[in-house]
C-alpha positions in Angstrom: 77.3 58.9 131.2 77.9 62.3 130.6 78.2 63.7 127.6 81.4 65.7 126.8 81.3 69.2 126.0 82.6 69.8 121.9 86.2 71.7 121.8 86.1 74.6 119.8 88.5 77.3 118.6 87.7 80.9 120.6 86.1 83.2 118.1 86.8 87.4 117.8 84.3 88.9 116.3 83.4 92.8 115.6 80.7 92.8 113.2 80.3 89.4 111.6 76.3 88.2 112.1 76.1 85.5 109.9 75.6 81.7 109.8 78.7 79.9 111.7 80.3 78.8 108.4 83.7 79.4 109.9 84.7 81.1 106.7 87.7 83.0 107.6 91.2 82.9 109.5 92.5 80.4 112.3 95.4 81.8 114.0 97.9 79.6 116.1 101.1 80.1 117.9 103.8 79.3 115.4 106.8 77.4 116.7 109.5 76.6 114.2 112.3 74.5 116.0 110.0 72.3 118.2 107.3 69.6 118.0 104.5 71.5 120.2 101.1 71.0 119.9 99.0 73.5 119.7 95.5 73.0 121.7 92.7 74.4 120.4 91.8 76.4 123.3 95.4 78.2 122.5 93.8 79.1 119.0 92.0 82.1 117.2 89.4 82.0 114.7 88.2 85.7 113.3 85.7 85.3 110.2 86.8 86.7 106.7 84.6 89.8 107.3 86.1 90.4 110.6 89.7 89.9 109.2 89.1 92.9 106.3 90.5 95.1 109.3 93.1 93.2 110.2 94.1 92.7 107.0 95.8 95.9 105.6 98.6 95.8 108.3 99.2 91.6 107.7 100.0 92.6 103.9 101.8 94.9 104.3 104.2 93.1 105.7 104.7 90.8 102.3 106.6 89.5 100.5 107.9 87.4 103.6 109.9 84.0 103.9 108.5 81.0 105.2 110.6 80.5 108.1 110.7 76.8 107.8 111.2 76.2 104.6 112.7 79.4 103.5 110.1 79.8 100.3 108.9 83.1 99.0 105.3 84.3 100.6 104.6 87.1 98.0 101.2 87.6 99.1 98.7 86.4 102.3 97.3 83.4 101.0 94.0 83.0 102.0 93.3 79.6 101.2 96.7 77.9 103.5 99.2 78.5 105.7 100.9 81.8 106.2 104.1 81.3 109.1 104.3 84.6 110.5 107.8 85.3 112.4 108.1 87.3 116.0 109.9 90.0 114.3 107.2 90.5 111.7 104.5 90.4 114.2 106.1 93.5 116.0 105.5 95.7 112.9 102.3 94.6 112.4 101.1 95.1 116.3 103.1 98.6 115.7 100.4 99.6 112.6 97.6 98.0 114.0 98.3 100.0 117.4 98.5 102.9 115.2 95.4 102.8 113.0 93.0 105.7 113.7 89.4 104.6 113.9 86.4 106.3 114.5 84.4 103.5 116.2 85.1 102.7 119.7 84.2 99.0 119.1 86.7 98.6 116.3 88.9 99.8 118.5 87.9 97.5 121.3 88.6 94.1 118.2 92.2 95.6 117.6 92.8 95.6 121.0 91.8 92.5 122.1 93.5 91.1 118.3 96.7 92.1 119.3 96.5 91.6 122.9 95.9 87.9 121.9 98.6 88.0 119.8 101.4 89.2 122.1 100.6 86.6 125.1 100.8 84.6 122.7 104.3 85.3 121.5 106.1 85.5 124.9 106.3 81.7 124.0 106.0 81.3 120.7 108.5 81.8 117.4 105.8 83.4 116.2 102.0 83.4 114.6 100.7 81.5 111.9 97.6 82.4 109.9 95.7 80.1 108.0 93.2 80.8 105.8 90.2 78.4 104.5 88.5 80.7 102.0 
């Protein structure tokens, strides 16, 4: 019998060398009015060291609302869930698009970062970032 290959959430990485710890961020199409399941194929995993680059433009986007329960985000929370609407998500792409950066391989993560993340909203109510620090 043969043996099934293990599922695994695609990885983005710029600079990260370490062990495969998968310290770090899983990003997932967020939808908030339907029961979809997200395969993990459909997923993003960047690790935490990665992340630092991606991070600047994600926060300053808080304090949000979570869009299913209506709660106060103040802040991204690392260590859980953080649903991240379409409309937010445009602002972010917008700065990310923006930064200036020396490296052309930084530049290269960004791109693919938020390429991934626009085909992923054509279907999706949004993004949602989880964090497992």
């Amino acid at each position: 019998m043969a043996k099934k290959s293990k599922r695994t959430i695609p990885t983005l990485i710029y600079q990260y060398q370490g062990p495969q710890r998968n310290v770090g961020f899983v990003l997932s199409p967020l939808y908030i009015e339907e029961s979809v399941e997200v395969e993990m194929e459909d997923m993003l995993f960047i690790y935490h060291e990665d992340f630092d680059y991606i991070r600047p433009a994600l926060d300053s986007a808080f304090p949000l609302s979570d869009p299913r329960t209506g709660e106060e985000m103040k802040a991204l929370d690392p260590c859980w869930d953080n649903p991240i609407t379409k409309d937010v998500w445009v602002e972010i792409l917008s700065k990310l698009d923006q930064q200036v950066v020396a490296e052309p391989e930084l530049r290269n993560f960004l791109n693919q970062f938020t390429a991934w993340v626009r085909n992923h909203l054509q279907l999706a109510d949004g993004i949602e970032v989880t964090g497992n620090l």
